[in-house]
C-alpha positions, 0 to 999 in steps of 0.5 A: 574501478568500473562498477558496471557489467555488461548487459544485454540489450534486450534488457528493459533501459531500467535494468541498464540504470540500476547497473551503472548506478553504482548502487543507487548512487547514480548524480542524484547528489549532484542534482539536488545542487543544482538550483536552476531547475526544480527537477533532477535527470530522467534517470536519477528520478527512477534511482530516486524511488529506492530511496522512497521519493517521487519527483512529480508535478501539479496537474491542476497548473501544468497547462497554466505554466506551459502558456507562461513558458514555465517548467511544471511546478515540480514537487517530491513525494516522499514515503516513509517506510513504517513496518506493521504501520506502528509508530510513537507518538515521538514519531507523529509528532516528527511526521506532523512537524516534516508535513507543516515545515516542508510539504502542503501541510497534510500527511497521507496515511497510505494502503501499505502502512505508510506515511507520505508527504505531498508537495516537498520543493527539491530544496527541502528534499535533504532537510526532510529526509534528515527530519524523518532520519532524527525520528529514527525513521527512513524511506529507503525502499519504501519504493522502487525495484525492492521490497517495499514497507511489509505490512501485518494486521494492526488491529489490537483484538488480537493483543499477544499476537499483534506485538510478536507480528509486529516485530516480525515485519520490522525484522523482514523489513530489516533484513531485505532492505539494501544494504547500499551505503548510498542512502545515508551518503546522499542524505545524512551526509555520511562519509562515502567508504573507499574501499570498493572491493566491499560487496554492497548488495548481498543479497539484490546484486547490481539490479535489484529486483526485476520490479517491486516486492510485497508483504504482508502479514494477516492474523485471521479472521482479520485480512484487512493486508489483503494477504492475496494482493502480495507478493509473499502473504504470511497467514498466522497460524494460531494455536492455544492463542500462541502463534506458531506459524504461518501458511505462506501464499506467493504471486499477488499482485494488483498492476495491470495496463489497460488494453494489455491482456498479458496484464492484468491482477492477480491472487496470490497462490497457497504454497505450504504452512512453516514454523515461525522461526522460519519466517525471515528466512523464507522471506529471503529464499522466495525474494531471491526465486524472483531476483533469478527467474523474473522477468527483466526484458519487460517491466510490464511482466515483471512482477512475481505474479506473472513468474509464478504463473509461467513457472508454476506453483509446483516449481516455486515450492520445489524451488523454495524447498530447495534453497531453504535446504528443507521442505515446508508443510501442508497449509494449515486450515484458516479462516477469513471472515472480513477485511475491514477495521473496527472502530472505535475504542475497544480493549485488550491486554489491559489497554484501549484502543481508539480506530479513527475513520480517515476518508482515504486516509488524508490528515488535513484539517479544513475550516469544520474538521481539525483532524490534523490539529486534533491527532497532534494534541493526542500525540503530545500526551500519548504514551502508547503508539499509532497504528496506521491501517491498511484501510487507510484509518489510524489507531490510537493504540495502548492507551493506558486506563488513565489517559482514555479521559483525557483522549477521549476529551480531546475526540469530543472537542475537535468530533473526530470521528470513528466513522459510526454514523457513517454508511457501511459504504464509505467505511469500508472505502479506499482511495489512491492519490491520484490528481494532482500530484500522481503522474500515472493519474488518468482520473481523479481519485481521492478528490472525487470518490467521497462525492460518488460516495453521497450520491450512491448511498442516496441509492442505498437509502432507496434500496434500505441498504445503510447499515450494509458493510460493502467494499468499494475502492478507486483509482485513477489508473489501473496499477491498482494501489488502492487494491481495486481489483478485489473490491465488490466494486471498484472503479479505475481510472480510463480518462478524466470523469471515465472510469471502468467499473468492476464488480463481484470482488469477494468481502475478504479480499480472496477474489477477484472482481470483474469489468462490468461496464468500461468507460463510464462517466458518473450518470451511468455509473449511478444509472447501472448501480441503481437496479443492482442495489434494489435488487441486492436489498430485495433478493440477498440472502441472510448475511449474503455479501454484495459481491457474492449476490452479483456472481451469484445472480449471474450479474458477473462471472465469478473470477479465482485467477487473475488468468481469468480477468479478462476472459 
């Protein structure tokens, strides 16, 4: 029987993959024996994405193996999806294992609460889903046209709250993962189910979503999620320290494509306040608003963002109304007063907590910096969890009075740090992967920022400004997955050592910043930054934040609506 149904042709070719797919199924089996090349199909790539794998290539040796009439040095990445970011220390142990057997030997801990492994061999791909199947783990949907990993705010200050969001993101999670049997039929061998009159994808249908889908979860005065960055952002609404519910935010979005004005970031827009019971069904009823109206002619305008901005907040409300079957409520007052991670320990509900800073959240160890071996020997006597941050750090969650000796041996025997003697500068810092492994790379990113970190605080010494908490983020090209656009400055990649520079982002992630200079290489970076800096340490008002200073100096015009962004 024909799984296929006829489609227009104006429909972008992706549409027209994911429909002859037969439910992401596409030869990627196939692919994975064939052991002439170290590559799969063109089109079997982009199926591989909902299963959370990327094929990609060294950049650093691609010209070399073009002269020697090789083909790229091929590598998958794989994303494991990780609800809220919590996992066991069982689960480190597996993901440490998976990143020494089969991939370069580091984990990246990712902006969206995710584990990822760089530098898996076609060969290895089975054996490492397999290994991340046995830590009761898997990467469906961690990437591709569904809603990805849903995020929610680690951080343990918040203790009776954190479990209840927790456990509410892996029940999104859960319920809006497809339900296509294709996954475990690839990987974990399963045996394929004959009868194809079983509707697979009750929810997504044949072709998914128009393109990706993000949530997240924010407990004020916390927005480390960058609630405005998602497609749907939950804000806890706490009552007599009891969560009862949430106000909902829809059409975030960080994407653009340079030179394309009809791209460009966005904010998401408050709709209304519901009870939280209500949640996981919300999720659902907006999801499908963007699987029926989003655009599938052209990938570029897919997102939802651009959907609620041709449509309306007005309608999607109406819209969500409608298909919940009851109305939601006035959005609630809330408050946002950072976006970053406290470090070091801190206690609540009778446990500590240890946040360890992780420049660009990369767990490596080098020749002076065991980190990697270090966060392996606490795992292996850890009794609570891990919680990855959406800044890319790590907590060493619930650890039980008698066991904080003990960790906390092992932090002075390795120095890992919690980033205390760091600069407000480079601990409130994010960067994507960019070169080698990312295709979509234009400029480095997570090679070169930490060094663009020495040089401006050398500036920030000048300008008596250390102790100053300033977000600054980069990426090596403008899909954003470091969040730039809502940094007080943030570089996105233009061409190797070019970036362009955005400034005038607001401190908790509800504004968006604006070009400032286009194009630049690192002497004129430092070289605008310098009088800006001075003049910020001189002129700011108490407790003024940088990106406020610069609209409110008339460095950069200030920015609500991604609308606005390139105006």
């Amino acid at each position: 029987m024909s799984t296929q149904t006829n489609l227009s042709d104006k429909l972008d070719e992706m549409e027209h993959i994911k429909n002859r797919s037969n439910y992401l199924r596409g030869t990627i089996k196939e692919g994975l024996a064939d052991e002439i090349t170290g590559a799969i199909a063109e089109d079997d790539t982009k199926l591989l994405k909902f299963h959370g794998s990327y094929m990609q290539d060294d950049r650093d040796i691609r010209d070399e193996r073009r002269k020697q009439k090789l083909e790229p040095a091929y590598s998958f990445m794989i994303r494991v999806r990780v609800p809220g970011g919590t996992a066991t220390a069982d689960q480190w142990v597996a993901m440490d294992d998976i990143s020494t057997e089969y991939a370069n030997n580091t984990i990246k801990l990712t902006t969206r609460q995710a584990f990822q492994f760089h530098g898996i061999l076609k060969r290895n791909l089975k054996s490492s889903m397999q290994s991340i199947h046995h830590a009761v783990m898997d990467s469906l949907a961690a990437c591709g046209d569904v809603n990805r990993n849903v995020m929610c705010n680690p951080n343990p200050y918040q203790s009776g709250v954190h479990k209840e969001v927790d456990t509410l993101a892996t029940q999104i999670s859960d319920h809006l993962s497809p339900q296509t049997g294709a996954y475990h039929e690839i990987w974990l061998d399963d045996e394929k189910i004959i009868d194809t009159k079983e509707e697979v994808e009750p929810m997504y249908g044949k072709t998914y979503l128009p393109r990706k889908f993000k949530i997240g979860i924010a407990v004020p005065p916390s927005n480390d999620i960058d609630v405005y960055s998602q497609d749907i952002g939950l804000i806890a609404v706490i009552e007599d320290d009891q969560l009862v519910g949430f106000n909902v935010t829809v059409g975030g979005g960080m994407g653009m494509t340079h030179g394309d004005t009809k791209t460009y970031p966005q904010v998401g827009r408050l709709l209304g306040y519901f009870p939280k019971e209500e949640a996981v069904d919300v999720c659902e009823k907006i999801l499908t608003i963007q699987r029926d109206y989003g655009n599938r002619e052209n990938r570029k305008n897919a997102r939802f963002k651009y959907t609620v901005d041709r449509l309306g907040v007005d309608f999607i409300r109406e819209e969500l109304n409608k298909r919940l079957g009851w109305e939601i409520e006035e959005a609630k007052p809330f408050e946002f007063k950072h976006n970053g991670d406290r470090y070091g320990w801190t206690e609540g509900s009778g446990k500590w907590h240890f946040t360890l800073f992780i420049q660009n959240g990369r767990v490596k160890d080098t020749s002076d910096y065991k980190l990697k071996t270090a966060l392996r020997e606490i795992a292996e006597i850890h009794t609570g969890d891990f919680r990855l941050t959406p800044n890319q750090n790590l907590i060493i969650a619930n650890v039980a009075k008698s066991k904080k000796q003990q960790i906390q041996k092992i932090i002075d025997k390795y120095g890992i740090t919690d980033g205390e003697h760091y600069t407000g500068l480079r601990r409130n810092s994010m960067a994507c992967v960019a070169f080698p492994t990312c295709g979509l790379a234009m400029a480095e990113s997570e090679r070169y920022l930490p060094t663009l970190i020495n040089k401006i605080e050398g500036l920030l010494d000048e300008a008596g400004l250390n102790e100053e908490e300033i977000t600054i983020r980069m990426t090596g090209c403008p899909n954003g997955c470091a969040r730039p656009a809502l940094a007080e400055i943030a570089f996105i990649g233009k061409a190797p050592g070019k970036y362009n520079m955005y400034l005038g982002g607001g401190f908790t992630g509800d504004r968006l910043n604006k070009l400032f200079k286009e194009n630049i290489g690192e002497d004129e970076i430092l070289e605008s930054l310098k009088p800006i800096l001075i003049q910020y340490g001189k002129e700011k008002n108490d407790g003024e934040h940088f990106g406020d200073f610069v609209i409110r100096k008339g460095i950069i015009k200030e920015v609500h609506s991604g609308q606005d962004f390139h105006s």
